[in-house]
PDB file of N, CA, C, O and CB in Angstrom:
ATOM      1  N   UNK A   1     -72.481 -19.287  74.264  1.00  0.00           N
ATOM      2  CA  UNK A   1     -72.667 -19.050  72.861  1.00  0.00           C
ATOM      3  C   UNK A   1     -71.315 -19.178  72.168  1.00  0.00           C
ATOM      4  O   UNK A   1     -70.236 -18.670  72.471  1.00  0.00           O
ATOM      5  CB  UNK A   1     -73.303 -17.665  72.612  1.00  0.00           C
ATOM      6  N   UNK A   2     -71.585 -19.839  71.344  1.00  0.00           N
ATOM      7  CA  UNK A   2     -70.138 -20.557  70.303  1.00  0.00           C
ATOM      8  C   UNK A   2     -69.803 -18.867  69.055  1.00  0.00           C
ATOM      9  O   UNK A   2     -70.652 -18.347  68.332  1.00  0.00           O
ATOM     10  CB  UNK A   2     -71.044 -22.729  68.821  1.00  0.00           C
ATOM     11  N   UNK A   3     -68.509 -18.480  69.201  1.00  0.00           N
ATOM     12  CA  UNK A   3     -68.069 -17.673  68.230  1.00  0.00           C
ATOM     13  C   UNK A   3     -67.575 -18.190  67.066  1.00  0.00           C
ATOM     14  O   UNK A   3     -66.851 -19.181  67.148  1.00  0.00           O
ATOM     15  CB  UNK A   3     -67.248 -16.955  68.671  1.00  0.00           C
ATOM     16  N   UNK A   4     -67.785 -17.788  66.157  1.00  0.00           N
ATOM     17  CA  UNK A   4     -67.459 -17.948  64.498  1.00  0.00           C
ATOM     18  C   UNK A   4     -65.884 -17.666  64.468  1.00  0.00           C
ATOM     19  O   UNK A   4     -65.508 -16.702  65.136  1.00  0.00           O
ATOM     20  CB  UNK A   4     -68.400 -16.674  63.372  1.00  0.00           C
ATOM     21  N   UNK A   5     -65.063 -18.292  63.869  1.00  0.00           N
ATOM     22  CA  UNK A   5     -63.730 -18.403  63.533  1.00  0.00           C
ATOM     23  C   UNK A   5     -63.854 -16.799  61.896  1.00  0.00           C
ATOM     24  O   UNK A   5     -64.485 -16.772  60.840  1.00  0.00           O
ATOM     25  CB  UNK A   5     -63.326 -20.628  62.989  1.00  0.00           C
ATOM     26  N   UNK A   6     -63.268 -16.186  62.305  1.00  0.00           N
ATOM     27  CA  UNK A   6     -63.337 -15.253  61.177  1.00  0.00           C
ATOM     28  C   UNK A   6     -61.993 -15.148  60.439  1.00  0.00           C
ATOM     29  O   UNK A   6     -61.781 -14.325  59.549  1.00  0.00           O
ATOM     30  CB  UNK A   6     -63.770 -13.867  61.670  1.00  0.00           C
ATOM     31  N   UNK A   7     -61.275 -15.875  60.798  1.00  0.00           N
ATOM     32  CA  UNK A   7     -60.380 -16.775  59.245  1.00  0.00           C
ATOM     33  C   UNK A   7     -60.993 -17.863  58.350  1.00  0.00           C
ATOM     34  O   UNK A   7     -60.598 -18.111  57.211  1.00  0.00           O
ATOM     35  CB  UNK A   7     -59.026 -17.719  59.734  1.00  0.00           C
ATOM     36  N   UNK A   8     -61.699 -18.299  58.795  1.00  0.00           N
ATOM     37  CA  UNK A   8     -62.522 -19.478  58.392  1.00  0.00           C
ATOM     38  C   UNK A   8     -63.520 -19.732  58.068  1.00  0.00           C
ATOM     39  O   UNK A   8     -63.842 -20.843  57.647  1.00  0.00           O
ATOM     40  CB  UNK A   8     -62.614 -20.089  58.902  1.00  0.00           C
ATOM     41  N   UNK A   9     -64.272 -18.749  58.184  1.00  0.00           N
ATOM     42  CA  UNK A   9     -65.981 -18.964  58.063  1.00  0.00           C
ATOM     43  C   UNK A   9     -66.352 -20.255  57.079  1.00  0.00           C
ATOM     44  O   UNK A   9     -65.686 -20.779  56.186  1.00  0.00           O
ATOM     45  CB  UNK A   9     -66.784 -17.434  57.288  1.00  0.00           C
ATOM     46  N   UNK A  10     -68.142 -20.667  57.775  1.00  0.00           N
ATOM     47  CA  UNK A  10     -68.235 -21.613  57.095  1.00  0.00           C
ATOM     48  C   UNK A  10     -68.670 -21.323  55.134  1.00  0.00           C
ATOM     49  O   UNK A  10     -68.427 -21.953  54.104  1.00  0.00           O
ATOM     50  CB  UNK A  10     -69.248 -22.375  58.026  1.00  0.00           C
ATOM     51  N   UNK A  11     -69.273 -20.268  55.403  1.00  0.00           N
ATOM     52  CA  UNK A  11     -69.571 -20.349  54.045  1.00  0.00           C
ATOM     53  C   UNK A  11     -68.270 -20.036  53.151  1.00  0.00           C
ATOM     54  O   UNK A  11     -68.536 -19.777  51.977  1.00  0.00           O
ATOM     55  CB  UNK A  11     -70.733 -19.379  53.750  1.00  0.00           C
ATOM     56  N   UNK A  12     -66.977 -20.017  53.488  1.00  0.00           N
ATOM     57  CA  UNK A  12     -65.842 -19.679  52.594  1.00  0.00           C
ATOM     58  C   UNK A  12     -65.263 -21.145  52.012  1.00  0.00           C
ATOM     59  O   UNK A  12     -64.434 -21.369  51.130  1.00  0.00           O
ATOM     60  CB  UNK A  12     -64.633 -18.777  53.484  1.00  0.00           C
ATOM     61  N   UNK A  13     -66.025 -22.034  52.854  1.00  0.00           N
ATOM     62  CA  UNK A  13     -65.836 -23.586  51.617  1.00  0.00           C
ATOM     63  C   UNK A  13     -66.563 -23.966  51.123  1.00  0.00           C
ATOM     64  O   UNK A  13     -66.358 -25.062  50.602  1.00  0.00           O
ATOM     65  CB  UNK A  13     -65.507 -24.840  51.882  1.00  0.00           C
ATOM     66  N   UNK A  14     -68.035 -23.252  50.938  1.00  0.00           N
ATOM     67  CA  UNK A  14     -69.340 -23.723  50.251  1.00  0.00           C
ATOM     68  C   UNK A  14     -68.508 -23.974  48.962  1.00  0.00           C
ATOM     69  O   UNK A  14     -68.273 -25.102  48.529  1.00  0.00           O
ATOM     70  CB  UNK A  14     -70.786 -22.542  50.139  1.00  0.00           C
ATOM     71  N   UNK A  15     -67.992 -22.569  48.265  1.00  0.00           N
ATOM     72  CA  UNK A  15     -68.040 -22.660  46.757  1.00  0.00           C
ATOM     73  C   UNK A  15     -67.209 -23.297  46.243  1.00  0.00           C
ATOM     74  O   UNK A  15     -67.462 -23.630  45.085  1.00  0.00           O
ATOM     75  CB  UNK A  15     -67.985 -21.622  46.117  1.00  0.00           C
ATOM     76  N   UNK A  16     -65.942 -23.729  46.805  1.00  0.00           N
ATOM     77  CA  UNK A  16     -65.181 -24.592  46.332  1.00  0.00           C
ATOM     78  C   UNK A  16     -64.890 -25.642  46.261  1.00  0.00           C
ATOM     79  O   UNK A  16     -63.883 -26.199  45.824  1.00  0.00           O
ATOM     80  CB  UNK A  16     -64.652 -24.465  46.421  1.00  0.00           C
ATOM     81  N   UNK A  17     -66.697 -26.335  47.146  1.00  0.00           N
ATOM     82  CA  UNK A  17     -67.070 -27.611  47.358  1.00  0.00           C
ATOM     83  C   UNK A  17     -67.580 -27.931  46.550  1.00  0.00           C
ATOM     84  O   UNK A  17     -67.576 -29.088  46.130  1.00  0.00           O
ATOM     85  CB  UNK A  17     -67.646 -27.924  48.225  1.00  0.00           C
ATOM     86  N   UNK A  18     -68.500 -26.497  45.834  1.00  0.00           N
ATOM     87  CA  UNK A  18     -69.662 -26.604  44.719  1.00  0.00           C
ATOM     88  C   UNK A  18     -68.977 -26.883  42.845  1.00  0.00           C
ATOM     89  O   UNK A  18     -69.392 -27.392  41.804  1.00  0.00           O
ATOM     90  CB  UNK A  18     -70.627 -24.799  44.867  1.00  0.00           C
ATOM     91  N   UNK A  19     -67.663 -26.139  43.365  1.00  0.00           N
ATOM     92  CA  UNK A  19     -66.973 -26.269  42.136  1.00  0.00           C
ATOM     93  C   UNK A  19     -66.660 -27.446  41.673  1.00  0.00           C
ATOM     94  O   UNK A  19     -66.757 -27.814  40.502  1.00  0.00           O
ATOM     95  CB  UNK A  19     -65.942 -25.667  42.139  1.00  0.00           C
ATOM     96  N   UNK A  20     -66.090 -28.359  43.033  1.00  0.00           N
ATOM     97  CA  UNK A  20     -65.515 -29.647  42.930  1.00  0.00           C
ATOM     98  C   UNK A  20     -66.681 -30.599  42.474  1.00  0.00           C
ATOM     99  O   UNK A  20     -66.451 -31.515  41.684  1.00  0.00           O
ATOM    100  CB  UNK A  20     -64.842 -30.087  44.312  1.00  0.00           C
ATOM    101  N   UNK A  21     -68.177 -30.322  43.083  1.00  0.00           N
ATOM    102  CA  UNK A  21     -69.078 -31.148  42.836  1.00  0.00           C
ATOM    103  C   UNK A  21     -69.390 -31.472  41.481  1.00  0.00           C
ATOM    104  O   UNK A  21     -69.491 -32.552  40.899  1.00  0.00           O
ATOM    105  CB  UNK A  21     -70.026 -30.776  43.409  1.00  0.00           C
ATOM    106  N   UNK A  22     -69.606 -29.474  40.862  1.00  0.00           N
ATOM    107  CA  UNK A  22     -69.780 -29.658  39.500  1.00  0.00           C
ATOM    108  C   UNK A  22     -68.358 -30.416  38.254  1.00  0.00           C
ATOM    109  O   UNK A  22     -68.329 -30.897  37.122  1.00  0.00           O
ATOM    110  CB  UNK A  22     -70.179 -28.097  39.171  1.00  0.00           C
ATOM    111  N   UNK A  23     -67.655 -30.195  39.054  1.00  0.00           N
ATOM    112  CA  UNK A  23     -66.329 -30.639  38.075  1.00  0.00           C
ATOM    113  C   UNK A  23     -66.513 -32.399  37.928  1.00  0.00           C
ATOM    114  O   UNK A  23     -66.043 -33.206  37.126  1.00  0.00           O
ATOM    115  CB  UNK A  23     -64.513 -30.158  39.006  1.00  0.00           C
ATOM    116  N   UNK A  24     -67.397 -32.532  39.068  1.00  0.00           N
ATOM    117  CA  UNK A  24     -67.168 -34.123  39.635  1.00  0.00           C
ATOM    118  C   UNK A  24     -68.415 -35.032  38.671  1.00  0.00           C
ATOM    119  O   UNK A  24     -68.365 -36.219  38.349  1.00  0.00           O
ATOM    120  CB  UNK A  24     -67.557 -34.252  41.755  1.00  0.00           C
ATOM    121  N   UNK A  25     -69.416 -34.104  38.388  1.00  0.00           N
ATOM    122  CA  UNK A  25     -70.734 -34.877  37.906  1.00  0.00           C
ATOM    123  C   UNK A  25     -70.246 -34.108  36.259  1.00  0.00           C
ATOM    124  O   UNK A  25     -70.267 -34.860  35.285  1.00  0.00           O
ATOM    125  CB  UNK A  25     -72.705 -34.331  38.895  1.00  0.00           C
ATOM    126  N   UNK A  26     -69.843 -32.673  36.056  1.00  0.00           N
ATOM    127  CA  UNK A  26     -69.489 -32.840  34.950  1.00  0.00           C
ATOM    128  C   UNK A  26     -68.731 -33.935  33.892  1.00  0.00           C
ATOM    129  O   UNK A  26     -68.817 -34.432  32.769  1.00  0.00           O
ATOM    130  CB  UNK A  26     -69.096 -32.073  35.046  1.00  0.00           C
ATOM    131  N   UNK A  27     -68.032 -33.921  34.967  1.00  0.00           N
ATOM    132  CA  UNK A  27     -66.688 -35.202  33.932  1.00  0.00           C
ATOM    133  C   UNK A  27     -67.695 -36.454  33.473  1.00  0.00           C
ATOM    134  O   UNK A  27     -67.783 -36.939  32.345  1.00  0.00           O
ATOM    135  CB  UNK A  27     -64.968 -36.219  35.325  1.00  0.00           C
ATOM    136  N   UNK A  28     -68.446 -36.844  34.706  1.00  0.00           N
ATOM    137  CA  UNK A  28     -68.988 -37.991  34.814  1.00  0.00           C
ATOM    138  C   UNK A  28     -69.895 -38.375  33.931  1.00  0.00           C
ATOM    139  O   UNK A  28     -69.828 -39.551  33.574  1.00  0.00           O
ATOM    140  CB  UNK A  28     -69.419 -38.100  35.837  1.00  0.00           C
ATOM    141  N   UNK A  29     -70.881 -37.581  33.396  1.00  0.00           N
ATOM    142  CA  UNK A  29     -71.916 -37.378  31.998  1.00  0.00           C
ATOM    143  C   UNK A  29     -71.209 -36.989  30.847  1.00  0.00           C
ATOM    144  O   UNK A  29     -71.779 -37.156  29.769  1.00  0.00           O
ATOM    145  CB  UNK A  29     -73.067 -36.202  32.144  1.00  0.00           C
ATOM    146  N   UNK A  30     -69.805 -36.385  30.865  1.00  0.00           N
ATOM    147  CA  UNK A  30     -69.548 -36.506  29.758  1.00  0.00           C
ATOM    148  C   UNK A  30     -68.654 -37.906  29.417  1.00  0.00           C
ATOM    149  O   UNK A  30     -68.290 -38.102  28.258  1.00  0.00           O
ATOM    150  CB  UNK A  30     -69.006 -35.293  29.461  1.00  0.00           C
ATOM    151  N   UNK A  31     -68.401 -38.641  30.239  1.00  0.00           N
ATOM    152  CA  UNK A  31     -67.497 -39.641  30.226  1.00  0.00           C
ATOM    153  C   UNK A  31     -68.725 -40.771  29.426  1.00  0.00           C
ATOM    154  O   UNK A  31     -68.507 -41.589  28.533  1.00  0.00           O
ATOM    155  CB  UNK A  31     -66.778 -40.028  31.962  1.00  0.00           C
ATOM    156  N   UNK A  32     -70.571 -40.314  30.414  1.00  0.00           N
ATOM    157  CA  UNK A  32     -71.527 -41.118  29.816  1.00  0.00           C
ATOM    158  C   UNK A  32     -71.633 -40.505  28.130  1.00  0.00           C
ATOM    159  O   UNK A  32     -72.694 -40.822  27.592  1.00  0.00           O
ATOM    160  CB  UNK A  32     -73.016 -41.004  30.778  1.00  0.00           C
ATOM    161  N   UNK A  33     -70.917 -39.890  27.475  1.00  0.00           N
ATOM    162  CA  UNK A  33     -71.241 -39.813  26.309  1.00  0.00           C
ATOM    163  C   UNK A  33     -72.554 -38.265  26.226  1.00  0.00           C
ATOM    164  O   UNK A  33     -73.246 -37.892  25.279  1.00  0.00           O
ATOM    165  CB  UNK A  33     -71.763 -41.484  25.926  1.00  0.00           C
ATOM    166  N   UNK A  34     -72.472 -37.885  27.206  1.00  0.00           N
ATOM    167  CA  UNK A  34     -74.022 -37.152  27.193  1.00  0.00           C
ATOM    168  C   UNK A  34     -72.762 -35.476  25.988  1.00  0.00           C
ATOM    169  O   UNK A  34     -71.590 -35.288  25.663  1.00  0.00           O
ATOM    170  CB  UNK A  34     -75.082 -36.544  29.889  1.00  0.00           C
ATOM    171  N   UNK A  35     -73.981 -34.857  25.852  1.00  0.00           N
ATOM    172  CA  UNK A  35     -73.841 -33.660  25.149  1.00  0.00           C
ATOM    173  C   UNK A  35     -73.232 -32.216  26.038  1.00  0.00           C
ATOM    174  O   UNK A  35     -73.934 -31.647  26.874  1.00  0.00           O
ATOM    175  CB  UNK A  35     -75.302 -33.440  24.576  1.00  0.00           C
ATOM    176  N   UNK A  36     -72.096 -31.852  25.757  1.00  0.00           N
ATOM    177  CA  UNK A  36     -71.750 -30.639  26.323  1.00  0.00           C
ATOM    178  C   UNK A  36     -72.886 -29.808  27.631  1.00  0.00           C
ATOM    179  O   UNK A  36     -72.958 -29.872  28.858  1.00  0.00           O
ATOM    180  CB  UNK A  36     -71.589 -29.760  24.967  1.00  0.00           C
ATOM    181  N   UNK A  37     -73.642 -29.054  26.540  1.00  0.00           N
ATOM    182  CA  UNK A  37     -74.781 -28.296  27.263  1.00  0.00           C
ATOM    183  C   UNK A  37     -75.721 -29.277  28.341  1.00  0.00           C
ATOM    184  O   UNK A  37     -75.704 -28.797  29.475  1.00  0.00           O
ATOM    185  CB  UNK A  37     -75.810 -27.655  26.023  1.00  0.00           C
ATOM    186  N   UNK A  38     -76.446 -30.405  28.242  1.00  0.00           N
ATOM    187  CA  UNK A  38     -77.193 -31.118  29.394  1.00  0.00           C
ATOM    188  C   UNK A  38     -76.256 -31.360  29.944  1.00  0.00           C
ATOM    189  O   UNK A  38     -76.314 -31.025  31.127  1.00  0.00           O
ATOM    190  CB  UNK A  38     -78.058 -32.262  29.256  1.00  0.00           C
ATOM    191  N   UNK A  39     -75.012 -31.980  29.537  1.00  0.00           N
ATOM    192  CA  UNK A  39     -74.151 -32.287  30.682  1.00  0.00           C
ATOM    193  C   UNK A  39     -73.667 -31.081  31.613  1.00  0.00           C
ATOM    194  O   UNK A  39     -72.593 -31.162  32.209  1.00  0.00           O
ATOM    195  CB  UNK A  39     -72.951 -32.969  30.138  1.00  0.00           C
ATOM    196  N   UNK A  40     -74.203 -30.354  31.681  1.00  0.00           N
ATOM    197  CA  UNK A  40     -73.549 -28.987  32.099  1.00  0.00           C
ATOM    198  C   UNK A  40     -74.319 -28.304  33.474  1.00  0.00           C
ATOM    199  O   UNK A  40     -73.949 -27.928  34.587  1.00  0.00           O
ATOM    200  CB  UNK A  40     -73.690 -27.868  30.720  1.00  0.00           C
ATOM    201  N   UNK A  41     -76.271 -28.409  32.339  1.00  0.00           N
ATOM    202  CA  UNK A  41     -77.009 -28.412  33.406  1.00  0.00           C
ATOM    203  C   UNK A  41     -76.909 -29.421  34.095  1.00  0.00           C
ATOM    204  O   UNK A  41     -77.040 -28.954  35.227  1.00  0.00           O
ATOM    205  CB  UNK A  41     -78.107 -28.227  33.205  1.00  0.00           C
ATOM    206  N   UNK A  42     -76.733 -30.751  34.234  1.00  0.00           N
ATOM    207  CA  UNK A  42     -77.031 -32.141  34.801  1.00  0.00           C
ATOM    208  C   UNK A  42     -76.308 -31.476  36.270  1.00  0.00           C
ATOM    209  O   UNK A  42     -76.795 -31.392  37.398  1.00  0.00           O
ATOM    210  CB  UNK A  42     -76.180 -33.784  33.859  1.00  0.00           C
ATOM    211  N   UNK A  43     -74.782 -30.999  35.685  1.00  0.00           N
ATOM    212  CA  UNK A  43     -74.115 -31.026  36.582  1.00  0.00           C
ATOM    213  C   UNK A  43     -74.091 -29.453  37.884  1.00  0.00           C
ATOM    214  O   UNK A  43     -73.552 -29.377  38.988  1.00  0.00           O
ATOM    215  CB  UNK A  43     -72.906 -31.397  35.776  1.00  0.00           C
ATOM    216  N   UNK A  44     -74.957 -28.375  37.073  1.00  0.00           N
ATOM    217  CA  UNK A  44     -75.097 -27.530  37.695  1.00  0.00           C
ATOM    218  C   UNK A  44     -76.318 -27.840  38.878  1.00  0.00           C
ATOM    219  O   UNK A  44     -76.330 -26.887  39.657  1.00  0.00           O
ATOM    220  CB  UNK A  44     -75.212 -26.536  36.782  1.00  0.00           C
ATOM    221  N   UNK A  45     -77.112 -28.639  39.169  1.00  0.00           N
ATOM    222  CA  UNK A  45     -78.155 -28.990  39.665  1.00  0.00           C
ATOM    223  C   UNK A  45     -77.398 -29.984  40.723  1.00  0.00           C
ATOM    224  O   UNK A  45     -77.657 -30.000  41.926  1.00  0.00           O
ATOM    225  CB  UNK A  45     -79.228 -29.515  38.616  1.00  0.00           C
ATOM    226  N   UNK A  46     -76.389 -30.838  40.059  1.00  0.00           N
ATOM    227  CA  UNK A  46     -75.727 -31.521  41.194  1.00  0.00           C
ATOM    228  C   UNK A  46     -75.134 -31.204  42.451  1.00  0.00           C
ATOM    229  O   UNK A  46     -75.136 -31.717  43.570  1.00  0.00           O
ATOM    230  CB  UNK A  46     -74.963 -31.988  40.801  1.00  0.00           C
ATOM    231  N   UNK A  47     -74.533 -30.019  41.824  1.00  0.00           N
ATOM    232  CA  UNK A  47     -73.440 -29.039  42.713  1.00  0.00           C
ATOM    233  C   UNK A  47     -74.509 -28.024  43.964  1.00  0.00           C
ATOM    234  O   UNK A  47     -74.303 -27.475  45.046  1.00  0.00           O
ATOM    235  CB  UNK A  47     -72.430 -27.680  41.286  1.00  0.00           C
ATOM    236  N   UNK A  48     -75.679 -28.207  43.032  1.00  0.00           N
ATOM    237  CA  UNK A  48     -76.522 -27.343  44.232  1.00  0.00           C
ATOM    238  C   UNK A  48     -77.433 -27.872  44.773  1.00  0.00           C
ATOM    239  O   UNK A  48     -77.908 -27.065  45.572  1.00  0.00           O
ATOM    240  CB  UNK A  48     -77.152 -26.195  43.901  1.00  0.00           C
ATOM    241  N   UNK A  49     -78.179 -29.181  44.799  1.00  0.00           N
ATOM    242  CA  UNK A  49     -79.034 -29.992  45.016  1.00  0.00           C
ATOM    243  C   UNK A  49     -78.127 -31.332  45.266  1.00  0.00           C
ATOM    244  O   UNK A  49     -78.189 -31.540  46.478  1.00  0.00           O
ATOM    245  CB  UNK A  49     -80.062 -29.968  43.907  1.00  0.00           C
ATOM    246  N   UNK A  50     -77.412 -32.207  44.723  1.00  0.00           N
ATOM    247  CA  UNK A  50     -77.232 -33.342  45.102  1.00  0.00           C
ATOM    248  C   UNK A  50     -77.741 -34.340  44.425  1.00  0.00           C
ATOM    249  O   UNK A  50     -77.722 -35.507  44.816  1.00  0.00           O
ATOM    250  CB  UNK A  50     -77.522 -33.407  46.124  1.00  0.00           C
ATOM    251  N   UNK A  51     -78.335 -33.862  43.137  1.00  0.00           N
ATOM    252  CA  UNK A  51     -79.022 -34.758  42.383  1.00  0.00           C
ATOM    253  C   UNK A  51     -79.023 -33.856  41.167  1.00  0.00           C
ATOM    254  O   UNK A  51     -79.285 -32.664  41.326  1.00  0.00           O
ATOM    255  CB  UNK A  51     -80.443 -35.269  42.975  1.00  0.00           C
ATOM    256  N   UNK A  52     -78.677 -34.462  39.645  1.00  0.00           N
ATOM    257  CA  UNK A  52     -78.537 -34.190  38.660  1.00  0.00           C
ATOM    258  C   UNK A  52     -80.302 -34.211  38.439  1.00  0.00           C
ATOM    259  O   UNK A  52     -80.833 -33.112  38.283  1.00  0.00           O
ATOM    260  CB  UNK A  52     -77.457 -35.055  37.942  1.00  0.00           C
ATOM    261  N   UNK A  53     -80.970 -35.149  38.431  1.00  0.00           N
ATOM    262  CA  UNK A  53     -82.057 -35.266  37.644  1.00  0.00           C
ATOM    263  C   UNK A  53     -81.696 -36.602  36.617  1.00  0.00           C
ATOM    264  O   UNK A  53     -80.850 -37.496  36.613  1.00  0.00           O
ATOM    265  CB  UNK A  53     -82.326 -33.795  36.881  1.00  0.00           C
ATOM    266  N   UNK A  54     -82.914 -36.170  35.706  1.00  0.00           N
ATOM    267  CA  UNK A  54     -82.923 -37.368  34.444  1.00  0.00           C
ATOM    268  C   UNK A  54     -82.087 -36.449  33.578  1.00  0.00           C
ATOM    269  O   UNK A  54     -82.157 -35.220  33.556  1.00  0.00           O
ATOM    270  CB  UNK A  54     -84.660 -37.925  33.616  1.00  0.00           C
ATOM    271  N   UNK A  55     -81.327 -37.189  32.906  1.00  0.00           N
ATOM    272  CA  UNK A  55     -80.522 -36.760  31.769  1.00  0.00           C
ATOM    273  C   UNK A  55     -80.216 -37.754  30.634  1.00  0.00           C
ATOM    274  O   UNK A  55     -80.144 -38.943  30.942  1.00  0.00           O
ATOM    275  CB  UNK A  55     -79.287 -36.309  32.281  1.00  0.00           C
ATOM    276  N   UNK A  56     -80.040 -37.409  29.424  1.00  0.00           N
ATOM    277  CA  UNK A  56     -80.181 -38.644  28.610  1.00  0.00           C
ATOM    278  C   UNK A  56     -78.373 -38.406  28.049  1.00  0.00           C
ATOM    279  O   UNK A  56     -77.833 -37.359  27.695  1.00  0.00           O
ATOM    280  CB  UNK A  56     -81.754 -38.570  27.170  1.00  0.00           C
ATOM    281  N   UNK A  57     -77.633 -40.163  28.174  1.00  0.00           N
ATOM    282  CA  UNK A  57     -76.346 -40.212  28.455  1.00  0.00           C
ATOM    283  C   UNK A  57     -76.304 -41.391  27.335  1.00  0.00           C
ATOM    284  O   UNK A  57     -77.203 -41.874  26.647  1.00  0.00           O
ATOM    285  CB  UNK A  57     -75.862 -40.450  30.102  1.00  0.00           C
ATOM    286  N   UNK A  58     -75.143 -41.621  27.405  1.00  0.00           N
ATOM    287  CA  UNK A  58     -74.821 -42.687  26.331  1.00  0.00           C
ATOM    288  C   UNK A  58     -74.952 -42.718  24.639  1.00  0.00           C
ATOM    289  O   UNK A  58     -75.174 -43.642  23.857  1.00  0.00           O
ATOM    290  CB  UNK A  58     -75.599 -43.675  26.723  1.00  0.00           C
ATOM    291  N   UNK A  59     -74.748 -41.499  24.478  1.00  0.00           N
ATOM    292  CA  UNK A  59     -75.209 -41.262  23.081  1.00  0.00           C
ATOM    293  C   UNK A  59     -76.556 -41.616  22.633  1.00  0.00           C
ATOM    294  O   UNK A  59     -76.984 -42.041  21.559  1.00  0.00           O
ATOM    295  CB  UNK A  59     -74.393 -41.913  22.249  1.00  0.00           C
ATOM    296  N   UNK A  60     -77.267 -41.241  24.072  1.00  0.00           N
ATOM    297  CA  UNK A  60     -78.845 -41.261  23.519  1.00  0.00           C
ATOM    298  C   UNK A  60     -79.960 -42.471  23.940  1.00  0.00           C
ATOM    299  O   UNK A  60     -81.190 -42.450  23.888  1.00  0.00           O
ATOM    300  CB  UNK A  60     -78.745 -41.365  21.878  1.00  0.00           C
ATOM    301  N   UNK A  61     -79.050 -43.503  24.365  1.00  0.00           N
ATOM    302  CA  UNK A  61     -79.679 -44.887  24.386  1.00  0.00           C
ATOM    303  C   UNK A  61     -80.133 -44.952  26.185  1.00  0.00           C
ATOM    304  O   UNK A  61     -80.911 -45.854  26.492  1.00  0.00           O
ATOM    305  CB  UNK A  61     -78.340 -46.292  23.769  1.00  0.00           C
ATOM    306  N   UNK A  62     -79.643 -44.009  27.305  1.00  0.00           N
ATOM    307  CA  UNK A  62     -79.938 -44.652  28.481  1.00  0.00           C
ATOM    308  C   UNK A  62     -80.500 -42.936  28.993  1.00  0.00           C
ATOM    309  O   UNK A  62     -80.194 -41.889  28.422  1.00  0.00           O
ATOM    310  CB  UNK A  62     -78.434 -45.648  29.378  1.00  0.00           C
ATOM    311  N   UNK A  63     -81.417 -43.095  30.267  1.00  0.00           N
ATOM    312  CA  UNK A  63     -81.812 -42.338  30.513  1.00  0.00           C
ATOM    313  C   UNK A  63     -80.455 -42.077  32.149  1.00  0.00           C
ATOM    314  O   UNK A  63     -80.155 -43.223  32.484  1.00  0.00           O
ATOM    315  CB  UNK A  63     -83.454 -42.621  30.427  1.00  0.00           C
ATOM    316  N   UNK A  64     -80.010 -41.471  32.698  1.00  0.00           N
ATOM    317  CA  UNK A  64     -79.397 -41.467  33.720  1.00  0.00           C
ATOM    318  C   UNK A  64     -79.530 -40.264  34.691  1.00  0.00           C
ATOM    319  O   UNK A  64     -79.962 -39.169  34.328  1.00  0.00           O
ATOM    320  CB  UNK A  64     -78.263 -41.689  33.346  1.00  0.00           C
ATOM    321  N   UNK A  65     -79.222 -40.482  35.652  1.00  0.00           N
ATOM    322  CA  UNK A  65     -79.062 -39.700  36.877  1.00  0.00           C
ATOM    323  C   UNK A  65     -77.496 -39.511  37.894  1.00  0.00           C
ATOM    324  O   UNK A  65     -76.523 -40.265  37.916  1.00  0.00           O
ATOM    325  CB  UNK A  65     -80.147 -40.379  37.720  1.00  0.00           C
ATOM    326  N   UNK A  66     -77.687 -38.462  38.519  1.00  0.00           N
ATOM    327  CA  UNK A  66     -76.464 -38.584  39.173  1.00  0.00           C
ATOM    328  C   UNK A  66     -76.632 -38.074  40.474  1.00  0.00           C
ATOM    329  O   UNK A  66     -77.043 -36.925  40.313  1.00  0.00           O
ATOM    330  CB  UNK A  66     -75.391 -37.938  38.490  1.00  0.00           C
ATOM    331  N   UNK A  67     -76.525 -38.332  41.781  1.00  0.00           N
ATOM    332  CA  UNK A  67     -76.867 -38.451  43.250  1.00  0.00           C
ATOM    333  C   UNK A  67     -76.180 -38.491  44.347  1.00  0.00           C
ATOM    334  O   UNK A  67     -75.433 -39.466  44.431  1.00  0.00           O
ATOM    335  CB  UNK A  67     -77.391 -39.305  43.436  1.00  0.00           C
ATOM    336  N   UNK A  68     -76.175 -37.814  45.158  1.00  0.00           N
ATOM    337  CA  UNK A  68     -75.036 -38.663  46.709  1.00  0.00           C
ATOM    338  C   UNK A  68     -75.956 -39.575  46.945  1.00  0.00           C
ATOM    339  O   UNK A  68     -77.119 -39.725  46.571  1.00  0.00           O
ATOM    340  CB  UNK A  68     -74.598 -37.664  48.523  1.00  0.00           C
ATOM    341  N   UNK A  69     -75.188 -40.201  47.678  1.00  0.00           N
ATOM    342  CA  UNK A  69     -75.759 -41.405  48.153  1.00  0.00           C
ATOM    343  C   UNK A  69     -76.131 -40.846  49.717  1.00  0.00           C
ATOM    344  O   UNK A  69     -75.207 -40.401  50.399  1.00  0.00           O
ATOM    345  CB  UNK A  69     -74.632 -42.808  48.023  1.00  0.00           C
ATOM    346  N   UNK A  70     -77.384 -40.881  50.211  1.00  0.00           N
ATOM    347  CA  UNK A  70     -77.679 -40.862  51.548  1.00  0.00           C
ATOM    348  C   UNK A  70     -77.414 -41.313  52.705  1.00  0.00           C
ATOM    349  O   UNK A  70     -76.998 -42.427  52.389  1.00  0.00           O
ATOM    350  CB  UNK A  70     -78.352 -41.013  51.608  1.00  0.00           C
ATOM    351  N   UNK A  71     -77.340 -41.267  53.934  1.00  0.00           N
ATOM    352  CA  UNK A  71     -77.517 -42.273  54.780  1.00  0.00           C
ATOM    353  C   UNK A  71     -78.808 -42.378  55.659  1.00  0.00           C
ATOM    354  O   UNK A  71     -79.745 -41.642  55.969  1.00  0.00           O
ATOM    355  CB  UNK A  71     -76.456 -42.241  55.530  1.00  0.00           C
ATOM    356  N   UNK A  72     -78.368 -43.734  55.922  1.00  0.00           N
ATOM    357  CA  UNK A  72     -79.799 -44.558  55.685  1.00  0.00           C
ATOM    358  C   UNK A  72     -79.799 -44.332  57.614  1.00  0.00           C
ATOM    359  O   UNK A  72     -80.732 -44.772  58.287  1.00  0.00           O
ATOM    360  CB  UNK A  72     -79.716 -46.757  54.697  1.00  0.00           C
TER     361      UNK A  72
END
């Protein structure tokens, strides 16, 4: 049976993975022009799921999403 490193645990890089994620899809919808607040949720859903959803970007004109990419 494998022991846990207790300097390290795994969940002590969840959140600062989650931060980076949201910082990462945040920038990214607002860069699409999208609105403060959806861009916010878009990006809170990213950070915990991996997928923004539909969000409407571009000052209105495109519908968009934001995703990891899987492997296949």
């Amino acid at each position: 049976m494998a022991t846990q490193d207790r300097r390290h645990p795994a969940h002590s890089r969840a959140l600062p993975q989650r931060i980076h994620d949201f910082r990462k899809a945040y920038r990214k919808a607002r860069d699409w022009r999208c609105p403060p607040l959806p861009a916010a949720v878009a990006a809170w859903r990213y950070a915990l799921t991996g997928d923004s959803g539909r969000f409407v970007s571009h000052g209105g004109a495109r519908l968009s999403r934001i995703y990891r990419g899987g492997e296949d």
